[in-house]
C-alpha positions as CSV (number, residue, x, y, z in Angstrom):
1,X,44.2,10.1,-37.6
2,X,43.8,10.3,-34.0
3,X,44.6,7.2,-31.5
4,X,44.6,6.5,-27.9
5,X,43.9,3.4,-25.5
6,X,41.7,4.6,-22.4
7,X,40.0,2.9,-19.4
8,X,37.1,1.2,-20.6
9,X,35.3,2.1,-16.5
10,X,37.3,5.7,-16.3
11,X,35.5,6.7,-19.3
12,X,32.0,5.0,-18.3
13,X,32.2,7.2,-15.4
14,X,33.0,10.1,-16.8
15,X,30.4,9.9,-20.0
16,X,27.9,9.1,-17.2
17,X,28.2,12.1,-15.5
18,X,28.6,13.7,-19.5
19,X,25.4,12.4,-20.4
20,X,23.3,14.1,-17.6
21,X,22.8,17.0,-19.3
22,X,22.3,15.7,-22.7
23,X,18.9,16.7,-23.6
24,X,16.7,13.8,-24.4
25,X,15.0,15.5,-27.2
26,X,16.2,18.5,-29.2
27,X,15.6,20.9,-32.6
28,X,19.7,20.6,-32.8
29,X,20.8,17.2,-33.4
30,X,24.1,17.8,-32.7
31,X,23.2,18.1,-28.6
32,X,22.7,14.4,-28.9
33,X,26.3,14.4,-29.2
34,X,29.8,14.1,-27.0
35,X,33.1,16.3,-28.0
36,X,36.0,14.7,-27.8
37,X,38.9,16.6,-28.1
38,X,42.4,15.3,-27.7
39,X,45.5,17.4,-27.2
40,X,48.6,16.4,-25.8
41,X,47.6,13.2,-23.2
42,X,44.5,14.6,-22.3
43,X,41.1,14.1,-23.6
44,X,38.8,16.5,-23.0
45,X,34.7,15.6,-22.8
46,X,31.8,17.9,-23.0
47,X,28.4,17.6,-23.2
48,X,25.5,20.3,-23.3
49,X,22.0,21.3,-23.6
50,X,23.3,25.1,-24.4
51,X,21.9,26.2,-20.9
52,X,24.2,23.6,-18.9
53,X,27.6,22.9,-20.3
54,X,30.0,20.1,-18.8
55,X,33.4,19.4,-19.5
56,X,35.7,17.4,-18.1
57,X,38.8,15.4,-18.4
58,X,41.4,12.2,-18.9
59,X,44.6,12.0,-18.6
60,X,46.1,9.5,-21.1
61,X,49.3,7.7,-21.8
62,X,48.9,6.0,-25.4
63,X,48.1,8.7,-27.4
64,X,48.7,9.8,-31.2
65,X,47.8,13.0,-33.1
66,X,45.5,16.1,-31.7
67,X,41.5,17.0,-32.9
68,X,38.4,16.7,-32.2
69,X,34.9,14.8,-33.0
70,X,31.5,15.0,-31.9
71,X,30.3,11.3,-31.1
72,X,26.8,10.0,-30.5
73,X,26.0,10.3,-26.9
74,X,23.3,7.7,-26.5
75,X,25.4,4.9,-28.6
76,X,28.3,5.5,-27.4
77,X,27.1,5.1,-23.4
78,X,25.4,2.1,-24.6
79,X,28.8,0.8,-26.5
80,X,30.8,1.4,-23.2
81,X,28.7,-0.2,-20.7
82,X,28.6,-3.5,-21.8
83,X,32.6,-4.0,-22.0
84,X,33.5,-4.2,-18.3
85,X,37.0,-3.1,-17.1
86,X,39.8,-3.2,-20.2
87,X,41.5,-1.0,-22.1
88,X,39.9,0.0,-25.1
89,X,41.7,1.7,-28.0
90,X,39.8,4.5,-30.3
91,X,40.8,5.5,-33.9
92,X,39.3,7.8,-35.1
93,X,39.8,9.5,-39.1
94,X,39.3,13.3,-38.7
95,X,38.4,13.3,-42.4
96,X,35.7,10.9,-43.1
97,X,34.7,11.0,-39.5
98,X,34.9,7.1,-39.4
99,X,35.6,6.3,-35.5
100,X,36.9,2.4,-34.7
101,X,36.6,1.4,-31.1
102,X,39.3,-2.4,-30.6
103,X,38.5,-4.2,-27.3
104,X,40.1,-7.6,-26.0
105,X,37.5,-9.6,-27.8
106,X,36.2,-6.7,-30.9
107,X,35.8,-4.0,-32.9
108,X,33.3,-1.7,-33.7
109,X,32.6,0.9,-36.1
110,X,30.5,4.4,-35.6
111,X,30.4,7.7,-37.7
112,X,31.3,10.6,-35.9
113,X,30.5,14.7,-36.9
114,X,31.8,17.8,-37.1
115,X,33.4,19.4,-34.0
116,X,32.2,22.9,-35.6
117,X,28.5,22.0,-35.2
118,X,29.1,21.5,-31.6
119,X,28.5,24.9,-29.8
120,X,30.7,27.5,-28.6
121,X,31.5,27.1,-24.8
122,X,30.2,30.5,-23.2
123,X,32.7,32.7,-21.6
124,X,32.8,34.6,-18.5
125,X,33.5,38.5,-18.5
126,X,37.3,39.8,-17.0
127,X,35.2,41.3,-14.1
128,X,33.5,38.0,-12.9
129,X,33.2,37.6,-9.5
130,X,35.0,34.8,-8.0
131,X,35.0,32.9,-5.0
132,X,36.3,29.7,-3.1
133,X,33.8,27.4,-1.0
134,X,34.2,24.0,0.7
135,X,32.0,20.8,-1.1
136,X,30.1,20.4,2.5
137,X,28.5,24.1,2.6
138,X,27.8,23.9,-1.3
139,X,26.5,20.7,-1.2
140,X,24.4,21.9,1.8
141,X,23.3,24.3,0.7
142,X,22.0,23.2,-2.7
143,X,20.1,19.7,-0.2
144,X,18.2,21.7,2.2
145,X,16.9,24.5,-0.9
146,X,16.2,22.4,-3.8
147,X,12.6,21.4,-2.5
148,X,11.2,24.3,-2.3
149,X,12.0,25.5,-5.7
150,X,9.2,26.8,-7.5
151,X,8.2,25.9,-10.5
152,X,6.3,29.1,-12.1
153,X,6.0,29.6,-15.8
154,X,4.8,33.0,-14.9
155,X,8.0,34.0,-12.5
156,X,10.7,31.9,-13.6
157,X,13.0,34.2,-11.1
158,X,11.3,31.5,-8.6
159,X,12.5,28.5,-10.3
160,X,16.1,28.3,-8.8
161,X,17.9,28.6,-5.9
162,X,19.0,32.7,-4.8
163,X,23.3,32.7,-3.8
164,X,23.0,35.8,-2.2
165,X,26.8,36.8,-1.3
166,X,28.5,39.0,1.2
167,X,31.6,39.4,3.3
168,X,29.7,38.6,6.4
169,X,27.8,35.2,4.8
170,X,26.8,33.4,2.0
171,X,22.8,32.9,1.7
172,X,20.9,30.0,-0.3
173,X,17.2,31.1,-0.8
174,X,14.4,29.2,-2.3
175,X,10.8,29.7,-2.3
176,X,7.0,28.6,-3.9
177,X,5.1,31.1,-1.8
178,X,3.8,28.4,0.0
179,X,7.3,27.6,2.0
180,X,10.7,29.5,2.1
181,X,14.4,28.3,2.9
182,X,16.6,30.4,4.3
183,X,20.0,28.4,4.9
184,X,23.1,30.9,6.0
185,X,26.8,29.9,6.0
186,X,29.4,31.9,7.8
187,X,32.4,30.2,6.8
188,X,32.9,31.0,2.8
189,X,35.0,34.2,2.9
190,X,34.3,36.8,-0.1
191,X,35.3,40.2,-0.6
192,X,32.4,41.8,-2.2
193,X,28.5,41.8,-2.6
194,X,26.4,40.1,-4.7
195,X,24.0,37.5,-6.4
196,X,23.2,35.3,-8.9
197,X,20.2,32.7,-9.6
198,X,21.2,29.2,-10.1
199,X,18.4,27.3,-12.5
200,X,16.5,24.0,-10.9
201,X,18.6,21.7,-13.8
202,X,22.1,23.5,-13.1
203,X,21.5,22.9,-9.3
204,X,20.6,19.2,-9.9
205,X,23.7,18.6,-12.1
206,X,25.9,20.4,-9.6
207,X,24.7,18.2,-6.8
208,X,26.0,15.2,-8.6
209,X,29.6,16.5,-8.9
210,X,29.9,17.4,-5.2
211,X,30.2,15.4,-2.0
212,X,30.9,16.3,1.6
213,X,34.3,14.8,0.9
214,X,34.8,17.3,-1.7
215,X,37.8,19.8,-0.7
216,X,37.0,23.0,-1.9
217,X,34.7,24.3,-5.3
218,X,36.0,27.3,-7.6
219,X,33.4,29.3,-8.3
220,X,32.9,32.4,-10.7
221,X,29.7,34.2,-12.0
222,X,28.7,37.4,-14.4
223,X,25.0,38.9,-15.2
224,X,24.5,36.0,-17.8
225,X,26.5,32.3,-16.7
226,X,28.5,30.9,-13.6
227,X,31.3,28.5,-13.6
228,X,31.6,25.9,-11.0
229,X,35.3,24.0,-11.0
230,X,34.9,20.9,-9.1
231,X,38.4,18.8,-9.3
232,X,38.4,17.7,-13.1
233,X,35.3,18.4,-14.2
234,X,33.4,21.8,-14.6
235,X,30.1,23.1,-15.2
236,X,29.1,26.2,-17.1
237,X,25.5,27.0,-16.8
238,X,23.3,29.7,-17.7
239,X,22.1,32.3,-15.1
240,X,18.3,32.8,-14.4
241,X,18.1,36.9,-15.1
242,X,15.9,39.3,-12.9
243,X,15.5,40.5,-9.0
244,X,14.8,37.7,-6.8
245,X,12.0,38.9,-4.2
246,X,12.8,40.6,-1.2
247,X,13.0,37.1,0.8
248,X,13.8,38.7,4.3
249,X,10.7,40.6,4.3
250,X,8.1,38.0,4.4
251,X,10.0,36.2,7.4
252,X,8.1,37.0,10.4
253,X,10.5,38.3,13.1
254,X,7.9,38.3,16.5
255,X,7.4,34.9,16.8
256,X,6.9,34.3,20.9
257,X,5.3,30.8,20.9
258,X,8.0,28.1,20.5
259,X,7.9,24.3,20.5
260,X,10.9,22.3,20.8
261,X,10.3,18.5,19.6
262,X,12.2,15.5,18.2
263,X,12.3,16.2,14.6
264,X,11.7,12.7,13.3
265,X,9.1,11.4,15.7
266,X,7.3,14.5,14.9
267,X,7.6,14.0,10.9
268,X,7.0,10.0,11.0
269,X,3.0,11.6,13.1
270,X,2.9,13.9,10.3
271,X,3.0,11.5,7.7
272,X,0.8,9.0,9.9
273,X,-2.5,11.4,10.5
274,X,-2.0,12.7,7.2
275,X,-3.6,9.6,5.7
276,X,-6.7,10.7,7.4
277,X,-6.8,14.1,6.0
278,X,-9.1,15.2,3.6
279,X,-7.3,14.6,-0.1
280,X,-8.3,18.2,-1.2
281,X,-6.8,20.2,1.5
282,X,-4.3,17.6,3.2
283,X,-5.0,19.6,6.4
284,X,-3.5,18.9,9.7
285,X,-4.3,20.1,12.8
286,X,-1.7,21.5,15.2
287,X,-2.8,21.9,19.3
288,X,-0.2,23.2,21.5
289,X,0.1,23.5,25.2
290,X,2.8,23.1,27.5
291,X,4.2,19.7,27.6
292,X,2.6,17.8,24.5
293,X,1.3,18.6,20.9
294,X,-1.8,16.7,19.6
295,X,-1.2,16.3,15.9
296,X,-4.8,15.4,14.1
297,X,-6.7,14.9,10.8
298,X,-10.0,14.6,9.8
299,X,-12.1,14.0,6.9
300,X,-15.7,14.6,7.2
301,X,-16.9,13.1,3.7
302,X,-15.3,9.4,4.5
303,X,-16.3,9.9,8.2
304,X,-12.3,8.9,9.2
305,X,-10.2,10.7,11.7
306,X,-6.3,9.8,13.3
307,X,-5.3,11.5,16.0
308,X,-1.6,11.3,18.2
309,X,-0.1,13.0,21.1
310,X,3.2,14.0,21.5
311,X,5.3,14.9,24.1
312,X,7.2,18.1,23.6
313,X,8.4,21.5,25.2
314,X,6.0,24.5,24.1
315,X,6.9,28.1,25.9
316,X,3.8,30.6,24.7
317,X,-0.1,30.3,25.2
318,X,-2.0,27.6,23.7
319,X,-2.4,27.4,19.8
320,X,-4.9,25.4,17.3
321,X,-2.8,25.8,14.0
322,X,-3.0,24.0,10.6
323,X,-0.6,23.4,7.9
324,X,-0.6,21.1,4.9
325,X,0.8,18.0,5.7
326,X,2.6,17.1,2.3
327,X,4.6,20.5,2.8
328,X,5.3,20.1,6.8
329,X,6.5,17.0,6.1
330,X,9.3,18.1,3.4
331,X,10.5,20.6,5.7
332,X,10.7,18.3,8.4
333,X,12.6,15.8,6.2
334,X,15.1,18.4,4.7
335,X,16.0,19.3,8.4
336,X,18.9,17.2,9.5
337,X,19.4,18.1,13.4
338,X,17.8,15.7,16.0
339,X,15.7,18.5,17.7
340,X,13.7,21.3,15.8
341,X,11.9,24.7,16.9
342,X,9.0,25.9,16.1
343,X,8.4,29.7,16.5
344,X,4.8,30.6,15.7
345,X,3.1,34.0,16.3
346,X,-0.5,33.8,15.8
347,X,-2.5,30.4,13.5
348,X,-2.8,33.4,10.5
349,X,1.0,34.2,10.1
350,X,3.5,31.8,8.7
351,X,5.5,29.7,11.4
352,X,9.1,28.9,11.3
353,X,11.1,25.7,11.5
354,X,14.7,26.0,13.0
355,X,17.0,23.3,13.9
356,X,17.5,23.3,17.7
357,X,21.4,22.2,17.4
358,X,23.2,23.8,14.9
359,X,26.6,25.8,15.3
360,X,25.1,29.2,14.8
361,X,28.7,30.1,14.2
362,X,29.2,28.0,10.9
363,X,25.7,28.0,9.6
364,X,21.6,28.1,10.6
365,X,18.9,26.9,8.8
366,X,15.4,28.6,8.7
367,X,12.4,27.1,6.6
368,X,9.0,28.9,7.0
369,X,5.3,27.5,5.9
370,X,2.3,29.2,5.5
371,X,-0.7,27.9,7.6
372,X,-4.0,27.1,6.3
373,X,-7.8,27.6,8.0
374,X,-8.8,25.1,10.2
375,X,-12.0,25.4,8.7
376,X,-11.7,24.9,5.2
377,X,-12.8,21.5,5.4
């Protein structure tokens, strides 16, 4: 028999954050499930899909016997919920699985299964590679990627976000071939060279255990899984495996036409003209001179046009560029600094979005986007 008296809002939050990765539908019931496990005075919770594992855990004072017991996810969360703050007390008989859950005002019965049917937690190698970095960068990092990840059933080496480690940096990379993130940080210190592809699920999960206010993340990857240590809670996911594209290659480097504008006035146009754009190409129009950019749209079959001028600085000759507005837009809105900066080379070559006011000495952010005719409409 195994008994303890927990939180009835510490373990809400912590099955909340549990039951994120449970999969919704699945060929192996027993993913529909929690593990309890209860050693000493701490339980121990973990959830998975088999591709994302998390544990994580409670310390408790009233607290008899030691085992474990797989418990319906979906039941349970909607057990918990309803009970508001009080101490609730679980019994639970490791032989007949039989769990009882006593609250201030009830008790309620569940059958529980088999902690052996619950997967194997993967392991990391001896040789992993290990490193330290602060919940800011990661959580950074992981914000200004995540939108551009591609989803490609044909290249799923695209569907993640690229850590590409070194002494010198840290690099998060994500691309769709239609726009590419490039976000460098300078101030996670490693002692060796490599890379690993974080899945779009993994990444999304991870970015609900980390805040800015989160000290510092233990992190550790092989060939096959990574392990990310956040406080009490930690996340185990499967690797996407194969050689991310040579990102640094399709980044244009001669780009002498620059425009400096205020990032949000220039996004809030975007998204205005784009509702004049034609719905199959979502074109706008870019025309750049010296002190102001006209941002326009058109769409010939409805007979509608917007048009708006902005003022800005542009150094480099005059340009009549298009982009698609839907992607301009995101890269616009996944900048954070005031100011951006446009470097463009030519309206056939991909342009590049920089933020004007970063601390080049801590971390810079480069997006790029692929232009489209003018005159496809």
């Amino acid at each position: 028999m195994l008994t303890f008296i927990v939180s009835s809002t510490e373990l809400y939050e912590k099955l909340q954050q549990l039951n994120k990765v449970v999969p919704s539908k699945s060929t192996l019931p027993i993913l529909g499930n929690f593990l309890f496990e209860l050693n000493n005075n701490t339980l121990t919770l973990t959830a998975t899909d088999t591709s994302n594992t998390i544990t994580t855990q409670l310390q408790l004072q009233n607290v008899e016997g030691t085992g474990s017991i797989c418990i319906d996810a979906k039941k349970l969360i909607d057990i918990i919920k309803e009970f508001g703050e009080q101490p609730i007390t679980f019994n639970i008989n490791e032989e007949n699985k039989n769990i009882e859950i006593t609250t201030q005002n009830g008790k309620y019965t569940l059958v529980g299964y088999d902690h052996n049917d619950f997967p194997q937690l993967p392991t990391l190698k001896k040789d992993a590679n290990r490193f330290i970095i602060s919940g800011e960068a990661l959580l950074a990092g992981i914000q200004k990627t995540f939108f551009a990840i591609a989803n490609d059933n044909l290249r799923p080496i695209m569907n993640g976000i690229y850590f590409d480690i070194s002494p010198t940096e840290i690099n998060f990379v994500s691309t769709d071939a239609h726009k590419l993130v490039r976000y460098k940080r300078f101030d996670v210190k490693v002692d060796f060279t490599n890379s690993f592809i974080l899945s779009q699920k993994s990444a999304a999960l991870l970015k609900t255990m980390i805040d800015k206010n989160t000290a510092e993340v233990h992190v550790s990857f092989d060939k096959q899984n990574a392990h990310f240590e956040v406080n009490d809670t930690h996340l185990i996911c499967r690797l996407i495996e194969g050689v991310y594209p040579a990102y640094n290659s399709v980044i244009p480097v001669d780009n002498p036409n620059k425009l400096t504008i205020d990032r949000v006035e220039f996004m809030n146009s975007i998204k205005r003209v784009s509702i004049f754009s034609n719905p199959a190409t979502n074109l706008v129009r870019l025309q750049l001179n010296a002190n102001q950019i006209t941002v326009s749209a058109q769409d010939y079959d409805l007979a509608t046009s917007g048009i708006e001028v902005l003022p800005c600085s542009y150094e480099g000759k005059n340009m009549d560029i298009g982009f698609k507005s839907s992607f301009l837009h995101e890269i616009l809105a996944n900048h954070t600094s005031t100011n951006i900066i446009m470097e463009l080379s030519d309206p056939t070559r991909a342009g590049l979005v920089l933020a004007a006011d970063e601390d080049h000495t801590i971390e810079h952010t480069l997006m790029l986007i692929m232009p489209m005719k003018i005159n496809t409409e």
